[in-house]
BALOBA-1460 file (C-alpha; in Angstrom, 3 decimals):
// residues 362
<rec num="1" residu="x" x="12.622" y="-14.923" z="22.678"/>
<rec num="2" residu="x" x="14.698" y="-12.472" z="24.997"/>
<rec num="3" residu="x" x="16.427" y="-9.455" z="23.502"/>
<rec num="4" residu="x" x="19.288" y="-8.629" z="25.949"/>
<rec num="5" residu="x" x="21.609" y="-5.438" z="25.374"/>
<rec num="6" residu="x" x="23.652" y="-7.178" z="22.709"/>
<rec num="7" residu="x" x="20.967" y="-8.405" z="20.383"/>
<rec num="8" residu="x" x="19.648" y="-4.887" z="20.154"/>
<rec num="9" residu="x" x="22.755" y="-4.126" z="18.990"/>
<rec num="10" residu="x" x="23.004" y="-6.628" z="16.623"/>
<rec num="11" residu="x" x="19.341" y="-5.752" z="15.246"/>
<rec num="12" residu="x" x="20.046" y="-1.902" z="14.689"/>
<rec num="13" residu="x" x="23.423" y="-3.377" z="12.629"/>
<rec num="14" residu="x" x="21.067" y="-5.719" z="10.275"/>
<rec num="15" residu="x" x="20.234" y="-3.068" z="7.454"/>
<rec num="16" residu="x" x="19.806" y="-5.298" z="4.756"/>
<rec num="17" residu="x" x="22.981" y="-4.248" z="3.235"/>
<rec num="18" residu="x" x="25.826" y="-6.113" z="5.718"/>
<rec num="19" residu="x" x="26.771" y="-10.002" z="6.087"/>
<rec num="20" residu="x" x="27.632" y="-11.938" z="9.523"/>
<rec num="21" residu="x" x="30.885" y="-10.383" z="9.938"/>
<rec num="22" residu="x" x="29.506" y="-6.686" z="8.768"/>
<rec num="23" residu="x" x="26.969" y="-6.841" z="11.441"/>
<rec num="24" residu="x" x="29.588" y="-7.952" z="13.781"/>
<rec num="25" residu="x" x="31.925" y="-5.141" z="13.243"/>
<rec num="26" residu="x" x="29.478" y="-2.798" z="12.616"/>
<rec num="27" residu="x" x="27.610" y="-3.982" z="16.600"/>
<rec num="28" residu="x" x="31.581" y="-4.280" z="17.967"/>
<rec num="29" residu="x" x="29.800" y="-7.753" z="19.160"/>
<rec num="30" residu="x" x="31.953" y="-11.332" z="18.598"/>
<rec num="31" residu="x" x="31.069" y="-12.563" z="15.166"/>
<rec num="32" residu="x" x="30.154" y="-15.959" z="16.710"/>
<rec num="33" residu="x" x="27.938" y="-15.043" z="19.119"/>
<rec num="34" residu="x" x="25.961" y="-13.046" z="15.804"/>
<rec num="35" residu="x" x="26.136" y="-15.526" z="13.891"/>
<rec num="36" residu="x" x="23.871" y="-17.776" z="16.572"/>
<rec num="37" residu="x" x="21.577" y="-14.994" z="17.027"/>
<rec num="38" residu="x" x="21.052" y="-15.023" z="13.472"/>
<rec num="39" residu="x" x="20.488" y="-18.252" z="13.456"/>
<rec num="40" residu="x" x="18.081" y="-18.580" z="16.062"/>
<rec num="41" residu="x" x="16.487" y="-15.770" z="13.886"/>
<rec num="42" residu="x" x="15.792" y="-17.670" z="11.156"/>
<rec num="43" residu="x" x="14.844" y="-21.258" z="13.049"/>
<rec num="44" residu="x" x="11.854" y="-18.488" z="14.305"/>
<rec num="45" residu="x" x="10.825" y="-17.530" z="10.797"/>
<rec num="46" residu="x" x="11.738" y="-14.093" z="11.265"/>
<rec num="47" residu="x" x="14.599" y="-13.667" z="8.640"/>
<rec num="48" residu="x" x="13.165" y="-13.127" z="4.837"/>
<rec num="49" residu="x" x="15.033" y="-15.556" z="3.133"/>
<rec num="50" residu="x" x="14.673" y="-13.672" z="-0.075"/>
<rec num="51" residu="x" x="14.468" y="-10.237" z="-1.436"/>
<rec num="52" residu="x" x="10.988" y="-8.878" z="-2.592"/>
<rec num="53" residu="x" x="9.529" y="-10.426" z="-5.736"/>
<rec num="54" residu="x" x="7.713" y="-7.748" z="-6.767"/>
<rec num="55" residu="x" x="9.253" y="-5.740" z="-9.920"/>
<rec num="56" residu="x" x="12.033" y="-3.174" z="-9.075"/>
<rec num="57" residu="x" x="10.685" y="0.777" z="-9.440"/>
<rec num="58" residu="x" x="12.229" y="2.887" z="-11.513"/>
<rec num="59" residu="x" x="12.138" y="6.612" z="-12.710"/>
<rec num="60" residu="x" x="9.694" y="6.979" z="-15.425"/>
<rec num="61" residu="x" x="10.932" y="6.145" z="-19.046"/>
<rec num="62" residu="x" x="9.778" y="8.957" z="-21.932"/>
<rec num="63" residu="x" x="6.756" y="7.340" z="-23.130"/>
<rec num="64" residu="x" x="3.168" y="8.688" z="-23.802"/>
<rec num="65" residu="x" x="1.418" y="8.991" z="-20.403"/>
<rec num="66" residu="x" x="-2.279" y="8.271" z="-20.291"/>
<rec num="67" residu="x" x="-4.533" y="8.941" z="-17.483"/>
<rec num="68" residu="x" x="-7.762" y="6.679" z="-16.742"/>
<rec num="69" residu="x" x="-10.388" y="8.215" z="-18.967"/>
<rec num="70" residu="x" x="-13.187" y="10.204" z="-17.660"/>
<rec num="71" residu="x" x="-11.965" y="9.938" z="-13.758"/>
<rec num="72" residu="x" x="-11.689" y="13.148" z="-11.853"/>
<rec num="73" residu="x" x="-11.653" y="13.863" z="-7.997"/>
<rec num="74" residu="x" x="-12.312" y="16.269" z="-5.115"/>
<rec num="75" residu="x" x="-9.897" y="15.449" z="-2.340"/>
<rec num="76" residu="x" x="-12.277" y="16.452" z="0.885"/>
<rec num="77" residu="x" x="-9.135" y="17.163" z="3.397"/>
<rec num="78" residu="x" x="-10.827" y="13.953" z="5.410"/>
<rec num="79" residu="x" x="-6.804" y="12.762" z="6.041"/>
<rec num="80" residu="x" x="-8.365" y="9.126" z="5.123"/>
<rec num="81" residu="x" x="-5.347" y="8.298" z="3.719"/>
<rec num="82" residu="x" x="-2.942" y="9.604" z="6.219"/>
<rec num="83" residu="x" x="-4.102" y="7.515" z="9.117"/>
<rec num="84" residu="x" x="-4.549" y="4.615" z="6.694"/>
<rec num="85" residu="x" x="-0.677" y="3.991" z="5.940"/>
<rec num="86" residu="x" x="1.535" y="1.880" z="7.978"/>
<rec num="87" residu="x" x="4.676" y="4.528" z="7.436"/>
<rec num="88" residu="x" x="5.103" y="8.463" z="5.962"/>
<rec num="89" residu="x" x="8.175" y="8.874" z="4.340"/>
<rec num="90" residu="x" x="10.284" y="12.210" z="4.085"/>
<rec num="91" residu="x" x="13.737" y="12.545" z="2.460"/>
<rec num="92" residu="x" x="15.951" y="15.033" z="4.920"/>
<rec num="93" residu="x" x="15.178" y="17.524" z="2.917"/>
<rec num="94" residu="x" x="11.525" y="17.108" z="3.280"/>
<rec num="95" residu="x" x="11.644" y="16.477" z="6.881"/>
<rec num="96" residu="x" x="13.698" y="19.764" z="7.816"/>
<rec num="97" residu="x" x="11.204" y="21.681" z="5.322"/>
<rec num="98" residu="x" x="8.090" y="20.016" z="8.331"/>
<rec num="99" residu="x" x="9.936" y="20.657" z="10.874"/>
<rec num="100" residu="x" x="10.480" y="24.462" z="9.966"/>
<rec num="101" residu="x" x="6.630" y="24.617" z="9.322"/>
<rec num="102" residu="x" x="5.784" y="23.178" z="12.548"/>
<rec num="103" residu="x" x="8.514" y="22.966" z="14.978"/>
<rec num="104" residu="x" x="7.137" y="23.004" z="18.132"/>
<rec num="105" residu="x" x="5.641" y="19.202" z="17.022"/>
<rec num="106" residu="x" x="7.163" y="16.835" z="19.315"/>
<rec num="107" residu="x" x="9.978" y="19.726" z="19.575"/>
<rec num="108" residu="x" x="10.799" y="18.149" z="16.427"/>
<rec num="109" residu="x" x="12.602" y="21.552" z="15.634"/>
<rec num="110" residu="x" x="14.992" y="21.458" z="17.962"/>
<rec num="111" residu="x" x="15.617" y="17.606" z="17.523"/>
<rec num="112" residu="x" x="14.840" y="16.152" z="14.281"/>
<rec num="113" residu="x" x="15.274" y="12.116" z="15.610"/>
<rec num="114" residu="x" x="11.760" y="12.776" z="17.971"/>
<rec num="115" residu="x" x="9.622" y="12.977" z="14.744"/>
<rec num="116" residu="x" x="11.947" y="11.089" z="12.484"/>
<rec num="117" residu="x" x="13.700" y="7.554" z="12.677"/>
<rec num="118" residu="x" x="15.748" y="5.973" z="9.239"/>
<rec num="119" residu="x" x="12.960" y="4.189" z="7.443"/>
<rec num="120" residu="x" x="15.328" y="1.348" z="7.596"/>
<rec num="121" residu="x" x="18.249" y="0.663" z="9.320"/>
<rec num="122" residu="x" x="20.777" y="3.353" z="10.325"/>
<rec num="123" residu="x" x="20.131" y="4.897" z="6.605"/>
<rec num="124" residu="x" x="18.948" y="8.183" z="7.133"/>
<rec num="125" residu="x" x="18.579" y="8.621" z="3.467"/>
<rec num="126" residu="x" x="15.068" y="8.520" z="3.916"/>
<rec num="127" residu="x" x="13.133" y="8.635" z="6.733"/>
<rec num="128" residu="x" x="9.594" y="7.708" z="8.731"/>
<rec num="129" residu="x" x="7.800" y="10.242" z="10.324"/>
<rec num="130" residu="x" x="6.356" y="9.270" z="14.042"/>
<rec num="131" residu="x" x="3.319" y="8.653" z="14.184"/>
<rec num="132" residu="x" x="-0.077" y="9.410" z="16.682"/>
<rec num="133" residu="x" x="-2.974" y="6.898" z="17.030"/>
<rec num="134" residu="x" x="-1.251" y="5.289" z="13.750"/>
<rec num="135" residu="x" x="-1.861" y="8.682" z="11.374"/>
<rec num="136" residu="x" x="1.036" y="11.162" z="10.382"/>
<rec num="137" residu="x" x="2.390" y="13.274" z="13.604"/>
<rec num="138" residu="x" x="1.385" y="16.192" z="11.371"/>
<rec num="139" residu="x" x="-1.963" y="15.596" z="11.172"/>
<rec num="140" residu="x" x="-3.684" y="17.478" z="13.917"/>
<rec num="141" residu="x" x="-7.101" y="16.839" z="15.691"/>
<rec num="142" residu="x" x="-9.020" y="17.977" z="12.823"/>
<rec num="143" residu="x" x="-7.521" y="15.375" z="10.277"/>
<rec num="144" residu="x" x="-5.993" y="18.487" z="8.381"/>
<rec num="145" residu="x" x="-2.186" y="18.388" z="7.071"/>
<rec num="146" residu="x" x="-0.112" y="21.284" z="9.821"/>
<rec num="147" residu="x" x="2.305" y="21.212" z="7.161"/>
<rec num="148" residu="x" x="0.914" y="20.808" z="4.102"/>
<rec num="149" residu="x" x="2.421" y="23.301" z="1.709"/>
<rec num="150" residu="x" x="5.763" y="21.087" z="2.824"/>
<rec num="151" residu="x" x="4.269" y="17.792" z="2.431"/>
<rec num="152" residu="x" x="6.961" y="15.085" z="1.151"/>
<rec num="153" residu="x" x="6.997" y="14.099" z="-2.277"/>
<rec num="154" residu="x" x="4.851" y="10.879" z="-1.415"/>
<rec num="155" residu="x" x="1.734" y="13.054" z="-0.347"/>
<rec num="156" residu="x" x="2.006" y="15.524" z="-2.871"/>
<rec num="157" residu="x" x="1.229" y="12.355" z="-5.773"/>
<rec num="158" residu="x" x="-1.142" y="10.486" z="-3.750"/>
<rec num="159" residu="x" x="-3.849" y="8.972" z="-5.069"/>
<rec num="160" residu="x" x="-1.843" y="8.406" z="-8.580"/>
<rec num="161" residu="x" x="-0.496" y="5.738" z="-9.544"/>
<rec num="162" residu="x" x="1.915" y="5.222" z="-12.376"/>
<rec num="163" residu="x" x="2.920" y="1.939" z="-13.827"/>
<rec num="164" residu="x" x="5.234" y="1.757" z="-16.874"/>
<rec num="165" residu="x" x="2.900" y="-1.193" z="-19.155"/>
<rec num="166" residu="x" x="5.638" y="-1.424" z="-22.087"/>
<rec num="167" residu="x" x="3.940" y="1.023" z="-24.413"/>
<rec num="168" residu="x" x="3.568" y="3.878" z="-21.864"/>
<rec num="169" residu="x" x="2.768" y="5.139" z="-18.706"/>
<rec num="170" residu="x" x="-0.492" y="4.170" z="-17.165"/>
<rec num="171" residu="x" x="-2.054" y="6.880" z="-14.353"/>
<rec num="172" residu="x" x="-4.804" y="5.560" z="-11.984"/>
<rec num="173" residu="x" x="-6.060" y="6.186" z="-8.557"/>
<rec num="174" residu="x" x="-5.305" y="3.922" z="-5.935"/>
<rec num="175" residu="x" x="-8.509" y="3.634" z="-4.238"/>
<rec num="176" residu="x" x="-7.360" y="3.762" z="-1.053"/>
<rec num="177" residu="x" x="-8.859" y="6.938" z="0.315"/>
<rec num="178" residu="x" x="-12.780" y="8.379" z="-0.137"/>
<rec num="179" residu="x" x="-11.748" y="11.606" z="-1.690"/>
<rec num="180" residu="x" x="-10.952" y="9.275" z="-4.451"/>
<rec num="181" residu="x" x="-14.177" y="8.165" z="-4.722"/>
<rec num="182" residu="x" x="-15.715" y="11.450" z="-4.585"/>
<rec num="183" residu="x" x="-17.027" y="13.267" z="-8.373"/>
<rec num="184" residu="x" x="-14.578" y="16.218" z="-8.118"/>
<rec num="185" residu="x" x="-13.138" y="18.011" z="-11.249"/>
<rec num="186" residu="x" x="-8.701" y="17.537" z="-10.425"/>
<rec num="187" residu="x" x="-7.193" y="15.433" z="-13.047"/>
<rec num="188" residu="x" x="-4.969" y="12.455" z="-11.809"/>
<rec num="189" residu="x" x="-1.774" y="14.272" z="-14.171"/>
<rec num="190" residu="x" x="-1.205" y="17.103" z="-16.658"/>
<rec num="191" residu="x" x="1.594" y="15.190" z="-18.038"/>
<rec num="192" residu="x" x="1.625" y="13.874" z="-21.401"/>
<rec num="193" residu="x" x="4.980" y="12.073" z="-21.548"/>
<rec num="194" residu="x" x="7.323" y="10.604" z="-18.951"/>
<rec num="195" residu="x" x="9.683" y="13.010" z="-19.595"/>
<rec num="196" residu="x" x="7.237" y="15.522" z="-17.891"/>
<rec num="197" residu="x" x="6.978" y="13.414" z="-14.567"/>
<rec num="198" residu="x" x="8.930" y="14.610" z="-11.794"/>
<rec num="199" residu="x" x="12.241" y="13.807" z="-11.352"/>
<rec num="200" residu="x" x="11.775" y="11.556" z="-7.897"/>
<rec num="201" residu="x" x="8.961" y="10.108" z="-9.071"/>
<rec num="202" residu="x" x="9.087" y="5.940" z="-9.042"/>
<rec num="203" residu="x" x="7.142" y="4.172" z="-11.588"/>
<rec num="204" residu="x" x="6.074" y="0.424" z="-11.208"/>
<rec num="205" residu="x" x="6.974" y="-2.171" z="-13.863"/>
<rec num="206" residu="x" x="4.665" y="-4.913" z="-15.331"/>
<rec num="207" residu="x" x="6.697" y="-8.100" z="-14.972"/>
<rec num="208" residu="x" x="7.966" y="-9.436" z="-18.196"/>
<rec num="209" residu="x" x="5.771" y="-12.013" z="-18.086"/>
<rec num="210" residu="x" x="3.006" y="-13.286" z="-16.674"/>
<rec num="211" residu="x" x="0.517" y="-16.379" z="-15.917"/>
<rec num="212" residu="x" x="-2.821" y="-16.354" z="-17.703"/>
<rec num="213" residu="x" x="-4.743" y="-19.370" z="-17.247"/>
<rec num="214" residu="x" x="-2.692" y="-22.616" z="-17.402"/>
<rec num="215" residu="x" x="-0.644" y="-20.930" z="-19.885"/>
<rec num="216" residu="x" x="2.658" y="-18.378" z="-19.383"/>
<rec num="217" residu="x" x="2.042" y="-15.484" z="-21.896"/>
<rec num="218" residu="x" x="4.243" y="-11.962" z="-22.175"/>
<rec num="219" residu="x" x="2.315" y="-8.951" z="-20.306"/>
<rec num="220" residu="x" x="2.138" y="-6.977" z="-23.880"/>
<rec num="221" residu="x" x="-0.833" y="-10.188" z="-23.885"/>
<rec num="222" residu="x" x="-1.967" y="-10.361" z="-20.598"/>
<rec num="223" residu="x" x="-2.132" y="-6.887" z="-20.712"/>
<rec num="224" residu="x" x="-4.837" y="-7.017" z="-23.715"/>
<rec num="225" residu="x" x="-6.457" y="-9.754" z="-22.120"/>
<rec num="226" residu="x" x="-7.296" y="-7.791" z="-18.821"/>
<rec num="227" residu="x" x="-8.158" y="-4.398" z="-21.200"/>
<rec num="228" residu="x" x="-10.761" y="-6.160" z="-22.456"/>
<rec num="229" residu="x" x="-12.258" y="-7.758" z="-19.884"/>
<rec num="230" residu="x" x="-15.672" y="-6.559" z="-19.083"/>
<rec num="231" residu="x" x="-16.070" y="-4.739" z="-15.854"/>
<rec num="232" residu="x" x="-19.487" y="-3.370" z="-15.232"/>
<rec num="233" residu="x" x="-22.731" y="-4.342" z="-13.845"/>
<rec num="234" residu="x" x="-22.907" y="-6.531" z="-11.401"/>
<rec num="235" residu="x" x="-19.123" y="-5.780" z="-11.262"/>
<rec num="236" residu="x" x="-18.348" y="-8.382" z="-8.549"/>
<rec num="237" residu="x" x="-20.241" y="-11.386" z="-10.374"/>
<rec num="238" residu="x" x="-17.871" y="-10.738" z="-13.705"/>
<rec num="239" residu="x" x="-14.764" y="-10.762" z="-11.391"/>
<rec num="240" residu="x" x="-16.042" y="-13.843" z="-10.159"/>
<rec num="241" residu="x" x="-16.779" y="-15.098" z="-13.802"/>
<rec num="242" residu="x" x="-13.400" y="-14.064" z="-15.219"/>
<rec num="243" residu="x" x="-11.212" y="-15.902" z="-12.333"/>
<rec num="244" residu="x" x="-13.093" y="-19.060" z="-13.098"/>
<rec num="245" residu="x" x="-13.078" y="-18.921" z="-17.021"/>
<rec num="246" residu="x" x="-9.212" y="-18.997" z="-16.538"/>
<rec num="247" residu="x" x="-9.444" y="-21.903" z="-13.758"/>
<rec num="248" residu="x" x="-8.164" y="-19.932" z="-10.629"/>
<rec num="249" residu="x" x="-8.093" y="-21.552" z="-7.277"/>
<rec num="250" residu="x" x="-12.064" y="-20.541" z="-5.378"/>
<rec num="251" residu="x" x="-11.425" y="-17.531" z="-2.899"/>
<rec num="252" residu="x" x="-11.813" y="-19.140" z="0.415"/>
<rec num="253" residu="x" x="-13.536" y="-16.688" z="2.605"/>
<rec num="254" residu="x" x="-12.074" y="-18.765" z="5.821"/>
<rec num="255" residu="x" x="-8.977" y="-18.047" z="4.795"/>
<rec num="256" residu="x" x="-9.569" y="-14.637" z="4.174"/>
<rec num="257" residu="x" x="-11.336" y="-14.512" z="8.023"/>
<rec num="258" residu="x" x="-7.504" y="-16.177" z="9.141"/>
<rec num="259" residu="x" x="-5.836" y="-13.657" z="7.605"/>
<rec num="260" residu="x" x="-7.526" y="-10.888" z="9.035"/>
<rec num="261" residu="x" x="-7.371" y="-11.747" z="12.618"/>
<rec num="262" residu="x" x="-3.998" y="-12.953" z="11.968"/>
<rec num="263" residu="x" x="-3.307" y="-9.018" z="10.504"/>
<rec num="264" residu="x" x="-5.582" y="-7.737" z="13.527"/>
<rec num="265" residu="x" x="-3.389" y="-9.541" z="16.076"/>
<rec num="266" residu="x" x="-0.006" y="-7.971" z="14.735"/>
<rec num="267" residu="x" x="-1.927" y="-4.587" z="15.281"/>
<rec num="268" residu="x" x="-3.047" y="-5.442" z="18.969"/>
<rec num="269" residu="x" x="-0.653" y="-2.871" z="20.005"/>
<rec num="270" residu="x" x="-1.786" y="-0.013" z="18.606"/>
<rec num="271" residu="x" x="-4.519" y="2.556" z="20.235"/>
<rec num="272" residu="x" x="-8.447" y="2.328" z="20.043"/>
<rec num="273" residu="x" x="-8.117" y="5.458" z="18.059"/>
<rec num="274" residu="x" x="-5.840" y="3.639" z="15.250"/>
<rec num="275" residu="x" x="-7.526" y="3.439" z="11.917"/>
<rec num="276" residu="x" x="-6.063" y="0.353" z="10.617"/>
<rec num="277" residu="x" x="-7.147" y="-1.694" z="13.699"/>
<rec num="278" residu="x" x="-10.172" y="0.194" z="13.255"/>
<rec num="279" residu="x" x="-10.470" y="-0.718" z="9.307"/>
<rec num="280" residu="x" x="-9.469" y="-4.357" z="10.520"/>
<rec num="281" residu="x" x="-11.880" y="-4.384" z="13.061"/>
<rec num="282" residu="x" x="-14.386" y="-3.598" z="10.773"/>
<rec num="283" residu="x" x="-13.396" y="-5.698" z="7.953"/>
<rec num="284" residu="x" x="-13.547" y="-8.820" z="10.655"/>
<rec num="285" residu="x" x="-17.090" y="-8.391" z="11.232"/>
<rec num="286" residu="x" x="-17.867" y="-7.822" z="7.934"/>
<rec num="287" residu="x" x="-16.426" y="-11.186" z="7.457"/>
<rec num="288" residu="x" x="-19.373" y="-12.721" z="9.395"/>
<rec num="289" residu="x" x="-22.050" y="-10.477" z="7.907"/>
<rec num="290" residu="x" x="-24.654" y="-11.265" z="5.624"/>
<rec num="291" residu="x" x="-23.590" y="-10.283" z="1.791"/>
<rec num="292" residu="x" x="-25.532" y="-6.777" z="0.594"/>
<rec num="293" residu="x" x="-27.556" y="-7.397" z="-2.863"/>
<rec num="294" residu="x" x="-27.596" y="-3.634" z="-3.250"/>
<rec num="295" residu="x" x="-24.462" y="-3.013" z="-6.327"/>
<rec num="296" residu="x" x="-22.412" y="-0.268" z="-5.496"/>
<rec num="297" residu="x" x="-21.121" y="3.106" z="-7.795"/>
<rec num="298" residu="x" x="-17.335" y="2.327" z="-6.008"/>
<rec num="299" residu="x" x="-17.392" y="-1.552" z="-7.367"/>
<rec num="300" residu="x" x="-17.093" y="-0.510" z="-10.768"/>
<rec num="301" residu="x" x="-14.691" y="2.724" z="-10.472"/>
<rec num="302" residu="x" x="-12.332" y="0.159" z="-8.191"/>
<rec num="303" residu="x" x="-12.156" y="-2.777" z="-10.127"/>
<rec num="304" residu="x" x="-11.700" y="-0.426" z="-13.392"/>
<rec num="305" residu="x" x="-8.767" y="1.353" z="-11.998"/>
<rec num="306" residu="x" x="-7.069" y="-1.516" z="-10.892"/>
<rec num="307" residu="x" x="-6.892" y="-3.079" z="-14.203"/>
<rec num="308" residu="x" x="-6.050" y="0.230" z="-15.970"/>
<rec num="309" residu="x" x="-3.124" y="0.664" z="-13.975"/>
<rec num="310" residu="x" x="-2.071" y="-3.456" z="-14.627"/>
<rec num="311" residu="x" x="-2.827" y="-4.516" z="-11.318"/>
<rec num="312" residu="x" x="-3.685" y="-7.556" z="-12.243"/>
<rec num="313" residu="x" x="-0.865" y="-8.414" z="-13.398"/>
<rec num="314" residu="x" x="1.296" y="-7.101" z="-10.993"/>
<rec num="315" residu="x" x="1.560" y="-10.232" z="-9.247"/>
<rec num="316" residu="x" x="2.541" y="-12.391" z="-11.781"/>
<rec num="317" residu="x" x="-0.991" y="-14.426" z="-11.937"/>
<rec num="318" residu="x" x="-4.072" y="-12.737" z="-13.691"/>
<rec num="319" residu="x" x="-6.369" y="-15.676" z="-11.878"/>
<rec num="320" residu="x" x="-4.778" y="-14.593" z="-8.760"/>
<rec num="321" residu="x" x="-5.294" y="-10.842" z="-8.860"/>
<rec num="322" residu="x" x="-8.718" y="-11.805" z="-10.398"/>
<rec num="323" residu="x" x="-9.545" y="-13.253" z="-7.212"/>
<rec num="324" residu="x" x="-7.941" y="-10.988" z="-4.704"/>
<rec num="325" residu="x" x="-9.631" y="-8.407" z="-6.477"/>
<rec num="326" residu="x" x="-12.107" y="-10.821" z="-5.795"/>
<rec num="327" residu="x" x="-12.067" y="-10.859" z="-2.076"/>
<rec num="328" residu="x" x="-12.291" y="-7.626" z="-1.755"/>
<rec num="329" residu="x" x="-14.981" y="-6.833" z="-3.263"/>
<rec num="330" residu="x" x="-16.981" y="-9.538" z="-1.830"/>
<rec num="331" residu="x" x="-15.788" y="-8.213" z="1.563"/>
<rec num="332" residu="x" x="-16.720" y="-4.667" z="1.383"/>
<rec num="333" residu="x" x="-20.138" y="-5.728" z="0.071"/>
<rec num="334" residu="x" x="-20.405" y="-7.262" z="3.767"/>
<rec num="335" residu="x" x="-20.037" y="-4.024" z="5.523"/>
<rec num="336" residu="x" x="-23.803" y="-2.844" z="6.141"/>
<rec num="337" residu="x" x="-24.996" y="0.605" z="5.178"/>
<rec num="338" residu="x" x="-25.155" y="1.889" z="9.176"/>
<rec num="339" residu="x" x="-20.903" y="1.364" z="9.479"/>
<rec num="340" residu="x" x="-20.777" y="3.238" z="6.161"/>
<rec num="341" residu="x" x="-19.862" y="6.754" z="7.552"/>
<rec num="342" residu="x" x="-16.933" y="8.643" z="8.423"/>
<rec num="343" residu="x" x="-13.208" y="7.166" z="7.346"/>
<rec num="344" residu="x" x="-15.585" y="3.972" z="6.245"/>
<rec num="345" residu="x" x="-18.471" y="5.697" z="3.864"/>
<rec num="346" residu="x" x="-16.551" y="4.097" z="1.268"/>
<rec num="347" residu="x" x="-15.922" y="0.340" z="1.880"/>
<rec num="348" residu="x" x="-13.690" y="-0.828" z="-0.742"/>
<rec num="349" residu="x" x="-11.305" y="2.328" z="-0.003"/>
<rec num="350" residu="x" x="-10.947" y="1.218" z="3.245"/>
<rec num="351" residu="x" x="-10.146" y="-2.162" z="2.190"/>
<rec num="352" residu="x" x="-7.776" y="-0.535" z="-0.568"/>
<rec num="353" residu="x" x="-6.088" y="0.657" z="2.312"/>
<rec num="354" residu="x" x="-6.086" y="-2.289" z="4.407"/>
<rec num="355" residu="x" x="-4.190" y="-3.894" z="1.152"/>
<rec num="356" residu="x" x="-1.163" y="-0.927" z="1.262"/>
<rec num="357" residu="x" x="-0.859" y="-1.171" z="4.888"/>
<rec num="358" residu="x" x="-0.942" y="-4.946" z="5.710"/>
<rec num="359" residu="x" x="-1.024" y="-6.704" z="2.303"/>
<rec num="360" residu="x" x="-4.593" y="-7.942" z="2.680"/>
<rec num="361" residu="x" x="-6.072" y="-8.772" z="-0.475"/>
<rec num="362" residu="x" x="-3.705" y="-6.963" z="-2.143"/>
C-alpha cells in the first residue's frame, strides 16, 4: 500500500477519539477522499474494529491490600526489563524532570519532541520515550538508569502488580525481569489498604465473570477455584492436568512456533542488539529443542504469582489462561542450560516479557 503526503496526514489525525469528518477537518484533507482511505484501511485488516476487551483500569478502591506471601526481591540494576518493553511512558511532567537530569541525551533538553513523541496520537498527555537498540534512551551502555532518581511513575512500581479481585487488592510480581526472580529482601508494597496506593497508580479489574469449564461462573468463584489449585512440583505437569480436568482446547505447539515467527517478522526491523528480537530469537529455537526433564525453582514462583494476582482469569477463560500459562512454561523448559545467561538466565522471565511486549502467551 503507498502512503503519499495526504495519507500521512490523515494517519497523524486518526487518534482514536475523531470520526470520518473529524479526521477530515482535523488533516484539512476532503472528507471523501478519507473516507476511501479508511476504507481501504480496513479491506487490509489494519483498522481494530473494536475497542480492547480487556477490563478498564482504574485507581485503586480502599480495600485491604495483600502482597504474595513470603516473596521478596533484589533488583540487580541488570535493566532486563527496560530493554524488554515495547514502549516507556512519561507524563510531561516526568519527561521534563529526565530531561533536566540528562539533557544533553539526544539534546533532548533543548528539544523535548527528539526523546519524546505522544504515546498516541497528537495527545501529548502522555508520552513514549525514544528508544536505542529497543531499550529506554536513558539507559546507557552499562544497562544502568542515567536518570533514575526521575524515573516515571511506571518504573518506579515495576515489578508489582495490582489487581482489584472484589475483596481487595492483590500485589504480585510480574515475572518479567530476573531481578524478580532473584532471593532479595524488598517487599513488593508497604501498603495495607488502597487508600495508601499512590494516587496515579492504575489497578486491573477481574472481569465480572468468567468461564470455568463448560460452565459461566462469577470471578468471586473462579477466583476460589484457581486459589486452590495446586501449583508445585512438577509445576508444569499440574498446569497441564488442571487445563484438561476443565476440558480446554490441547496447546498446539505449531501454533505457538506460527506465532512466534509471525511476532519475529513484525520485529525484523529492529537492530541485532534489540532484546525482544533477541528474546524471540531465542524463544524460536527453543521451539525446536528437545524438552529439559530438569524442574526449575522459577516454574513454581511464576505460575504462583500469576494466579495470586488473578491472571487466570484475566482473560475471561480459566482453561485458556491454564494453557497459555501452559505454553509458556513448556517453552522456557526448551531453552537449554548453555543460552541460560545474561538477560536470558531466567527463561520464563524472558518469556514473561515476550508476553507484555508482543502478547505471546500472554
Amino acid at each position: 500500500m503507498a502512503l503519499g503526503e495526504r495519507e500521512w496526514r490523515a494517519l497523524a489525525a486518526m487518534d482514536g477519539t475523531r470520526d470520518l469528518e473529524g479526521v477530515a477537518r482535523a488533516s484539512g484533507i476532503a472528507r471523501d477522499h478519507v473516507a476511501a482511505f479508511v476504507a481501504e484501511l480496513s479491506r487490509l485488516g489494519l483498522l481494530a474494529g473494536t475497542p480492547d476487551a480487556d477490563p478498564p483500569a482504574s485507581p485503586a478502591r480502599d480495600l485491604p491490600v495483600r502482597a504474595l506471601p513470603g516473596y521478596r526481591f533484589r533488583c540487580t540494576g541488570a535493566g532486563g526489563c527496560c530493554g524488554l518493553v515495547d514502549t516507556v511512558l512519561f507524563t510531561p511532567l516526568e519527561a521534563a524532570r529526565a530531561r533536566a537530569a540528562a539533557p544533553e541525551l539526544l539534546d533532548a533538553g533543548d528539544d523535548e519532541a527528539r526523546a519524546f513523541l505522544p504515546a498516541r496520537g497528537l495527545d501529548r498527555r502522555l508520552l513514549a520515550v525514544a528508544l536505542r537498540d529497543g531499550a529506554c534512551v536513558y539507559l546507557d551502555g552499562d544497562r544502568r538508569c542515567r536518570v533514575y532518581a526521575a524515573r516515571p511513575h511506571g518504573c518506579r512500581t515495576f515489578p508489582r502488580r495490582h489487581v482489584d479481585v472484589g475483596h481487595e487488592i492483590r500485589v504480585a510480581p510480574r515475572i518479567a525481569c530476573a531481578c524478580e526472580l532473584e532471593p532479595g529482601d524488598a517487599l513488593l508494597t508497604s501498603a495495607t489498604r488502597g487508600a495508601e496506593l499512590p494516587a496515579a497508580l492504575w489497578v486491573e479489574r477481574l472481569p465480572a465473570e468468567v468461564r470455568l469449564g463448560a460452565r459461566v461462573v462469577c470471578a468471586t468463584d473462579a477466583l476460589a477455584f484457581t486459589d486452590a489449585l495446586e501449583l508445585d512440583g512438577d509445576v508444569l505437569a499440574r498446569v497441564r492436568a488442571h487445563a484438561d480436568a476443565l476440558g480446554a482446547p490441547p496447546h498446539d505447539p505449531a501454533a505457538a512456533r506460527r506465532a512466534i515467527e509471525h511476532a519475529l517478522a513484525e520485529h525484523a526491523f529492529r537492530g541485532p542488539a534489540d532484546l525482544v528480537r533477541r528474546a524471540l530469537a531465542l524463544a524460536r529455537a527453543a521451539a525446536d529443542a528437545e524438552p529439559q526433564d530438569v524442574l526449575h525453582a522459577d516454574e513454581a514462583l511464576a505460575a504462583r504469582a500469576h494466579a495470586f494476582a488473578g491472571g487466570l482469569l484475566l482473560g475471561g477463560d480459566v482453561g485458556a489462561g491454564l494453557r497459555a500459562l501452559e505454553a509458556r512454561l513448556a517453552l522456557a523448559r526448551r531453552i537449554p542450560p548453555q543460552a541460560r545467561v545474561g538477560f536470558a538466565a531466567h527463561p520464563i522471565a524472558v518469556l514473561g516479557a515476550l508476553a507484555q511486549a508482543t502478547g505471546l502467551f500472554a
